[in-house]
N, C-alpha and C positions, 0 to 999 in steps of 0.2 A: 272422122276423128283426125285431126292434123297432129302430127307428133316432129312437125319439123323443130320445136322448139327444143322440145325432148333432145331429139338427134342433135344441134346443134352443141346442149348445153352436155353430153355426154360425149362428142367430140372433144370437146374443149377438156373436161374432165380427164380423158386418153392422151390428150398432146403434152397434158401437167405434169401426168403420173410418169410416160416416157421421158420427159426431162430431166426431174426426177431421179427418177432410176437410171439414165443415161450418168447422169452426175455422182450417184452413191458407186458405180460401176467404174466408173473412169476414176473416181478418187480410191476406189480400193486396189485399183491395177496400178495407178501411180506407186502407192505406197509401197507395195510387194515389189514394184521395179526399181525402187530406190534403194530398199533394204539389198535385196543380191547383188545389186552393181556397188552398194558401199562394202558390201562384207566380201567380194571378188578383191574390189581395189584395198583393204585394208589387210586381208590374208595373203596380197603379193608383197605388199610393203613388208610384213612380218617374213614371210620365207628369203626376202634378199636379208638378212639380218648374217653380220658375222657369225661364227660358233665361235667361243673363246675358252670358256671354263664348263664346268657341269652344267650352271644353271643355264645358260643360254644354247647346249645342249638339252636338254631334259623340255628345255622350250621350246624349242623347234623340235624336238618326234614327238610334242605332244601335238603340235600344230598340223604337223604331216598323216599322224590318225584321224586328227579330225578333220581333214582334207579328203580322206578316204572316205570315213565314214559317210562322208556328205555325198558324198560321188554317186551314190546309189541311188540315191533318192533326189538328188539335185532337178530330173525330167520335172519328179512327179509336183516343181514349184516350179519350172521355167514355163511348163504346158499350161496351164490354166490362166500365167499371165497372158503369153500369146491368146489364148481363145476368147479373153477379154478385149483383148486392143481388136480383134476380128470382128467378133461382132460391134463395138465401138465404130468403126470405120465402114459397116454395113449399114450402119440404120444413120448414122450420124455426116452432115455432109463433112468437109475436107474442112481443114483447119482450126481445128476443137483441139488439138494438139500442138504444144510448142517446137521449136526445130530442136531445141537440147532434149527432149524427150522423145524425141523422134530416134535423133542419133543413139539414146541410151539402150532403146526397145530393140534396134536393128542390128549395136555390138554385143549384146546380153550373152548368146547361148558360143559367139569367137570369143568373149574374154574367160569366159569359166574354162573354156578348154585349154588358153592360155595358160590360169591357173593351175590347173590338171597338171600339163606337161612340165610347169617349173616342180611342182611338187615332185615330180617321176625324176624331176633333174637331181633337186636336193636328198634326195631320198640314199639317191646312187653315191652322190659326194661325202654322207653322214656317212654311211656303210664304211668307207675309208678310212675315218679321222676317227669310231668309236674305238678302235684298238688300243689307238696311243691315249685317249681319256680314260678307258676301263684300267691301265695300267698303270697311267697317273692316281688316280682313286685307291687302287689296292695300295698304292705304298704312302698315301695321304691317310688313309686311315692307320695304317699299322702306326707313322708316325704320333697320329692321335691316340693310338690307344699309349703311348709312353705319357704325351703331354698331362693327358686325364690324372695320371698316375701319381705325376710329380705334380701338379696345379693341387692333388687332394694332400700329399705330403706338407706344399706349402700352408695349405687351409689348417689342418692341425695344427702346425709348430709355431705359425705367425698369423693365424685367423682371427676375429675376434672373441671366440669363447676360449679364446687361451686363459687361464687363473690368472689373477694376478693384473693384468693390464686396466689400467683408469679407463671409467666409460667412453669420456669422451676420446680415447686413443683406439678402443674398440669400434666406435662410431667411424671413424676414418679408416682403419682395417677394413672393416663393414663394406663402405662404398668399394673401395677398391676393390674386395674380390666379387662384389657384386658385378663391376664391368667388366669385370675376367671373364666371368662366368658366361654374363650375354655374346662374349664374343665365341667362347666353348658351346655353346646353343644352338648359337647358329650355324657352326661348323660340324655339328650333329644333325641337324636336320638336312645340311646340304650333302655329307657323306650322306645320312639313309637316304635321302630321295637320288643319290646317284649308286647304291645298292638294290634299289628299286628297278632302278632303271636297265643295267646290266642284268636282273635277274642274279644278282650277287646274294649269300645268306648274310643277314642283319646281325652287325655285331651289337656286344651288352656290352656297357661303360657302369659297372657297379658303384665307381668310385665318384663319377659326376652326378649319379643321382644321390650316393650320399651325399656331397655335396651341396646340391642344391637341395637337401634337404633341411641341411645342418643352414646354411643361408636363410633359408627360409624361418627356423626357427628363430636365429639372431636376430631379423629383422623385426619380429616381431617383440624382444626386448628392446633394441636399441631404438628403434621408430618409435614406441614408449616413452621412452627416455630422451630422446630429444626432443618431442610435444610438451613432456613435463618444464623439462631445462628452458626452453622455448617459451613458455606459457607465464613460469615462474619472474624471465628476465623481463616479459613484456608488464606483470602485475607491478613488476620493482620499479617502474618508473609512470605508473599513474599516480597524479596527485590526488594528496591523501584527501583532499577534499569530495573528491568521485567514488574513494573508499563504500561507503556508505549506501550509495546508490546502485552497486555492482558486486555485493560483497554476497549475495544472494548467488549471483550466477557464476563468482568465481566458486562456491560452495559446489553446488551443481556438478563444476566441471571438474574439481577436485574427486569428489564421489565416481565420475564417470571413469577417470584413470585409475582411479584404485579398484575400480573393476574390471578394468582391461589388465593390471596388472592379476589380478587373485586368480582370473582364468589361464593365464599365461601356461605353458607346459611345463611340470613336475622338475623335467630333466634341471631346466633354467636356475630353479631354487636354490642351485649350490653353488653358484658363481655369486662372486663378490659385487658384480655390476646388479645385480637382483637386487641382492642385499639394500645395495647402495639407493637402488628408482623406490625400493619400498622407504626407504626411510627419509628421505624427499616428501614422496606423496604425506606421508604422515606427519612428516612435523610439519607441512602446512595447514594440514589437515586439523592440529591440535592450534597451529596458531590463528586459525579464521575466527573461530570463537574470541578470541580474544581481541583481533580486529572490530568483528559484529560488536562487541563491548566498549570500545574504546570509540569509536565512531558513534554514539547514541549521544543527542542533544543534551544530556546529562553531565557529558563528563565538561569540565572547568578546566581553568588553566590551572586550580591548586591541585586538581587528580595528577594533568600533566606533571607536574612537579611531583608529587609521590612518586610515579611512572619511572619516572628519568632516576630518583634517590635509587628507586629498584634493580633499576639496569646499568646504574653506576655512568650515564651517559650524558650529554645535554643535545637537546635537539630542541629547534622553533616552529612548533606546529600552529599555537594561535594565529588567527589570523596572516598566515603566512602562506598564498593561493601555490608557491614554487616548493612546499613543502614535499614531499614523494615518501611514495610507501616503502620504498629501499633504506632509508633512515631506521623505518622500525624492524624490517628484518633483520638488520644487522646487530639492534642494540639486543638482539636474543631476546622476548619479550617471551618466549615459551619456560626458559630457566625459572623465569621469577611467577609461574602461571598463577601458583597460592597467590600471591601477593597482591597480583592484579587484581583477579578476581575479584577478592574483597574491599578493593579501589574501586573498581565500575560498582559491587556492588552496592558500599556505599555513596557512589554519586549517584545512583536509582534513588535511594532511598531518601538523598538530601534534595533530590529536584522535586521529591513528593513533598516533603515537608517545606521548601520552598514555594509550593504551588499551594501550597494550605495558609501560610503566611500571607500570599497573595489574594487570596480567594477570602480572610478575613479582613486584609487590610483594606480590601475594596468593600467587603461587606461595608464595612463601620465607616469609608468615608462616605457613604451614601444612604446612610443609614439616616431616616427623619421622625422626629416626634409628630404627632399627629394635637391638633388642639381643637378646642371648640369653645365657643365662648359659653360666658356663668353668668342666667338669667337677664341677658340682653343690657351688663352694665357697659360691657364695650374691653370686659378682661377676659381674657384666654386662661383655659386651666388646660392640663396633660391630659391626654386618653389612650386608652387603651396600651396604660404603661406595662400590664403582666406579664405583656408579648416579648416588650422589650428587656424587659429585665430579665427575664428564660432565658434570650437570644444571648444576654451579654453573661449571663450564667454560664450558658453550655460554651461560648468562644474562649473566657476563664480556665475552662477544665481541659478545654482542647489544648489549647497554649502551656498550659500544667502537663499535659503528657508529652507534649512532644520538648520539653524543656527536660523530662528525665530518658530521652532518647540520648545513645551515645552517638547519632550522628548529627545533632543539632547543632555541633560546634561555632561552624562558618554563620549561624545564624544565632545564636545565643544571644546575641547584644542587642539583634533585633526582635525579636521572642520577648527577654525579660523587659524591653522598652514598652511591647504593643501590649501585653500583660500588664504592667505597673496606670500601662493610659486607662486601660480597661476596667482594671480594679479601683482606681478612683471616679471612674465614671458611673462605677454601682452602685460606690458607696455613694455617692453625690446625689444618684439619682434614688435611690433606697431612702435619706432623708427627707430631698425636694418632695416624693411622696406623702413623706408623713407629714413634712408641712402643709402641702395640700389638702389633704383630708381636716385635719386640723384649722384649716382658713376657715375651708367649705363649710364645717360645722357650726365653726363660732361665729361666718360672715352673717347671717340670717338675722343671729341675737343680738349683738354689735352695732349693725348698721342702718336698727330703727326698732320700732315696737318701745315698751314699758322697761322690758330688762336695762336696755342701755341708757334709761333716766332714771335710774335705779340702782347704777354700778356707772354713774359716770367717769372713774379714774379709769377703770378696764377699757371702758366703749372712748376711752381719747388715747389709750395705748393701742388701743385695735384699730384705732384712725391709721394713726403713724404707720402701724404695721402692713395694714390694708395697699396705704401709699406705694409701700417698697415692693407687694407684691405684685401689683399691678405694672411698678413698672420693669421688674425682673422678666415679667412675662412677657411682655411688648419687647423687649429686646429678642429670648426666647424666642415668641414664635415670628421673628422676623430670618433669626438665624436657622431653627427646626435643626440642624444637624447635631444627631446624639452625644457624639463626643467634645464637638466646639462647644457646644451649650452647657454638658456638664463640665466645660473645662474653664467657661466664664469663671473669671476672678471674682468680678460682683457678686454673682451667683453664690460663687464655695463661702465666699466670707460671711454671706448674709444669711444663708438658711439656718447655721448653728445660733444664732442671734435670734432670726425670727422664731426659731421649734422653741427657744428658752422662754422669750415673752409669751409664744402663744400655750406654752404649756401654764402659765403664771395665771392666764387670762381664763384658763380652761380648771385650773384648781381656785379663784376664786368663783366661777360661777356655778362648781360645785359645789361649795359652801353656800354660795348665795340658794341652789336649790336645796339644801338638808335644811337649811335657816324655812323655807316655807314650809318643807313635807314635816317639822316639828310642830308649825301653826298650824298645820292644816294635816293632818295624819293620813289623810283618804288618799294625799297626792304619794305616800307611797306606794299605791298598788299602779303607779302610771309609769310608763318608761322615763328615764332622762329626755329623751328627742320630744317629746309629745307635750311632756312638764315644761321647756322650754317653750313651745310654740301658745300655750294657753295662756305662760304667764307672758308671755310679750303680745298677746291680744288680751290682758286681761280689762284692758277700757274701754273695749267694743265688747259691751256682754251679748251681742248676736253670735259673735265669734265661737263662742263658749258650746254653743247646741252640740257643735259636732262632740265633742269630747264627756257630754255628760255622762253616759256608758263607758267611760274609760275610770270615771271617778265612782261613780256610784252603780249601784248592781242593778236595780230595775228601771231607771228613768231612763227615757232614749232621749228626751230634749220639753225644753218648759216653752211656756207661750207669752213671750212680753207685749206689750201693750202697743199696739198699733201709732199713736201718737207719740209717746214716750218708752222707748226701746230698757229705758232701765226699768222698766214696771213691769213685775213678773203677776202672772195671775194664777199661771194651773201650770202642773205636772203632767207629762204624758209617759206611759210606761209600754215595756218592751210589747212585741205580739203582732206590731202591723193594722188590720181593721179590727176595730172594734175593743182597742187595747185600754184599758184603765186609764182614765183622766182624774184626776184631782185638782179642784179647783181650790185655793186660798181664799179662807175667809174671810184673810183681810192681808190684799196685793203686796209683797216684797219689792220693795225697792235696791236693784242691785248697785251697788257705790259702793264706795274707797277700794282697799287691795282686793281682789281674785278669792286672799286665800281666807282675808275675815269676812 
């Protein structure tokens, strides 16, 4: 078994680990010998220090205890770092150590002692000088306890919760005996800590702790009080244009002060300066709301102008970016708050009805007839007018209510203008209707078939008529917009014209029908619409099958003669298969009128 490789590679393993270790050893004994020779040489620097007053007494016998204290134990940290540099310098060859580290390790355990004996020095020299400080002291305090005395006299009679004095004179009271106070503070804690120190008994100053009691409480009104005063000067010069954007968070902050004050202490509530921060916080408080209001996209330059008649002032907020919100604090805008109020409120209610004006005015200028042409003559007739004639119905009644609003004023002229377009565009188009319907009935009869060579003075006034419809529409549906369309001049002048002749046209071909359903008495059991359509095919007797069942009760249709269409031969009656036939004895020849 060879294990030289073993051996070598666990050599090598032992030279790393002593390294190693050699290095965490030497860097821990460093440290430890730099900390006692920095804290030797920094605790000699402190004990050469003069003694002048208390504090630099009271600092050097603290320093000189804990010079002591250390002294006991001082071996049990000089000995461990020595037995570290020993064994270092046993296993490790020579100069693994600097010369300044050398020097440090070999002055260590002469300079502590050095320290030792100045401390034994100073010690003997305090012993001398505490007489004449303890003596100082005693008559340093007695004179404090007068100061205390007279400093809490002054606080009363010229403090600031004295009655009676303006906040902001209270507020500079305030500071001033604030700086008094910290310097009476500090001279309390350097008397007790040189009471301490003599083993003197601790005197009580009842009067400085009322004092800073009563300080205490102040501050917590008057610091109030000038956050508000502060906060209020800073709103008074944002332009009013930011108003709007910040009136949210000046709200917030408003709220927050009026709860720093309501918690305030009891005692505070009967000082005039209380009085005073409450009624601050609250008329701003009452005037935000009326900022939030007057700042909405709503209000105009004529609210402004009510605004200003209110508060008896003039001010240029329109468009005027240098305008400041200190203009309206000052014109007192809470005095006149009814008044406003009912200003913003009615410019709410005039930017609604302005927004409905708008929202109709744009309806109707984009509003279009819809058309389709009448049996491929190449004319356009109206469709689906019912829609539009609701639409202009209900915009009629809208504009009718908001015309008996009393805030419609600013808008009246234009209200009864979009109203008056609207209401002749119904009635225009309410007519154009019925001449429509009216064309469409009589175009059929008129414009061919038996009737119009029959009634030719009617079917040459219905030419004429035809003409003008045709080309009312062609303008019509080039234009489609509902109101320019009913608002053609051509248009208004000619429908009253065409309804007169087509009604002319439409009561003689009533006559012309009662004139046959006399000849022919059967044709009254037939509608008007139908009685038209037979007798304008009555010289196509094929035409005729379909309507035999409308004239007579049991025939569905007769059978003419294959070669000659006028030669009737048989009868066929209602039933479908197998339904009664009647043939003529002798074949009908159908000629001249339908109805003989």
């Amino acid at each position: 078994l060879n294990t030289m490789h073993l051996k070598t590679h666990l050599g090598n393993d032992c030279d790393k680990w002593k390294i190693k270790y050699s290095d965490n050893l030497h860097s821990r004994a460093k440290h430890e010998l730099e900390r006692i020779t920095e804290y030797t040489r920094m605790t000699m620097g402190k004990l050469s220090r003069k003694v002048e007053d208390l504090d630099s007494l009271r600092f050097m016998m603290n320093l000189l205890k804990e010079v002591r204290d250390k002294e006991s134990s001082i071996d049990m940290e000089i000995n461990p770092i020595m037995d570290m540099y020993q064994m270092l310098e046993y296993y490790l060859p020579s100069g693994f150590m600097e010369k300044e580290e050398i020097d440090k390790k070999t002055v260590l355990r002469s300079n502590w002692k050095k320290l030792a004996s100045l401390a034994l020095t100073r010690t003997g020299e305090l012993s001398k000088t505490q007489i004449g400080f303890k003596r100082g002291l005693v008559n340093d305090i007695a004179a404090f306890k007068v100061d205390v005395v007279q400093f809490r006299q002054d606080f009363v009679n010229n403090g600031p919760l004295v009655q009676g004095v303006p906040p902001m004179d209270a507020v500079d009271r305030l500071s001033r005996f604030k700086e008094e106070l910290k310097i009476r503070e500090r001279k309390y804690e350097l008397y007790r800590g040189g009471e301490g120190l003599f083993a003197l008994p601790h005197q009580e100053y009842p009067d400085l702790e009322r004092t800073k009691k009563d300080v205490k409480i102040a501050s917590q009104l008057f610091d109030l009080y000038v956050d508000v005063i502060r906060t209020i000067n800073e709103w008074k010069l944002m332009p009013w244009v930011s108003v709007s954007t910040n009136v949210e968070e000046m709200s917030d902050m408003m709220d927050s002060y009026s709860g720093r004050c309501k918690k305030l202490p009891g005692r505070l509530r009967e000082y005039e300066s209380y009085a005073q921060l409450k009624r601050e916080i609250e008329n701003f408080q009452e005037l935000l709301p009326l900022l939030h209001e007057l700042s909405k996209p709503s209000i105009k330059a004529r609210h402004w102008e009510e605004v200003m008649t209110i508060c008896n002032t003039q001010f240029d907020v329109i468009g005027n970016p240098d305008f400041k919100l200190q203009s309206l604090i000052e014109a007192d805008l809470v005095a006149g708050k009814d008044e406003i109020e009912e200003v913003t409120d009615g410019a709410d209610k005039q930017l609604k009805i302005e927004q409905q004006l708008g929202e109709t005015k744009e309806q109707w200028d984009k509003q279009e007839f819809a058309f389709q042409e009448w049996k491929d003559r190449g004319v356009f007739i109206l469709k689906a007018t019912p829609s539009v004639m609701e639409e202009l119905e209900e915009a009629q009644m809208n504009l009718q209510t908001m015309l008996t609003m009393r805030h419609v004023a600013p808008f009246r002229a234009i209200a009864q203008e979009m109203l008056g377009s609207l209401s002749e565009t119904s009635d225009t188009l309410e007519r154009w209707v019925k001449v429509q319907m009216m064309w469409c009935a009589l175009e059929s009869v008129f414009t061919g078939g038996d009737i119009a060579k029959q009634m030719p003075r009617e079917a040459k006034k219905f030419a004429k008529i035809d003409k003008d419809w045709a080309k009312i529409m062609a303008k019509a549906s080039e234009c489609r917009n509902v109101v320019d369309c009913c608002a053609d001049e051509l248009l208004r002048n000619s429908l009253p014209t065409m309804y007169s002749e087509l009604e002319k046209c439409q009561k003689s071909l009533e006559g012309y029908l009662e004139q046959k359903q006399n000849a022919f008495p059967r044709f009254y059991f037939v509608s008007n619409a139908k009685l038209l359509i037979i007798l304008s095919q009555g010289s196509d007797p094929l035409a005729m099958n379909e309507y035999y069942e409308n004239v007579f009760d049991a025939i569905q249709y007769v059978e003419h003669d294959k070669k000659d269409k006028t030669i009737i031969h048989k009868l066929h009656g209602d039933g479908g298969d197998g339904h009664e036939v009647v043939p003529f004895v002798k074949p009908l020849k159908a000629v001249r009128n339908i109805e003989e």
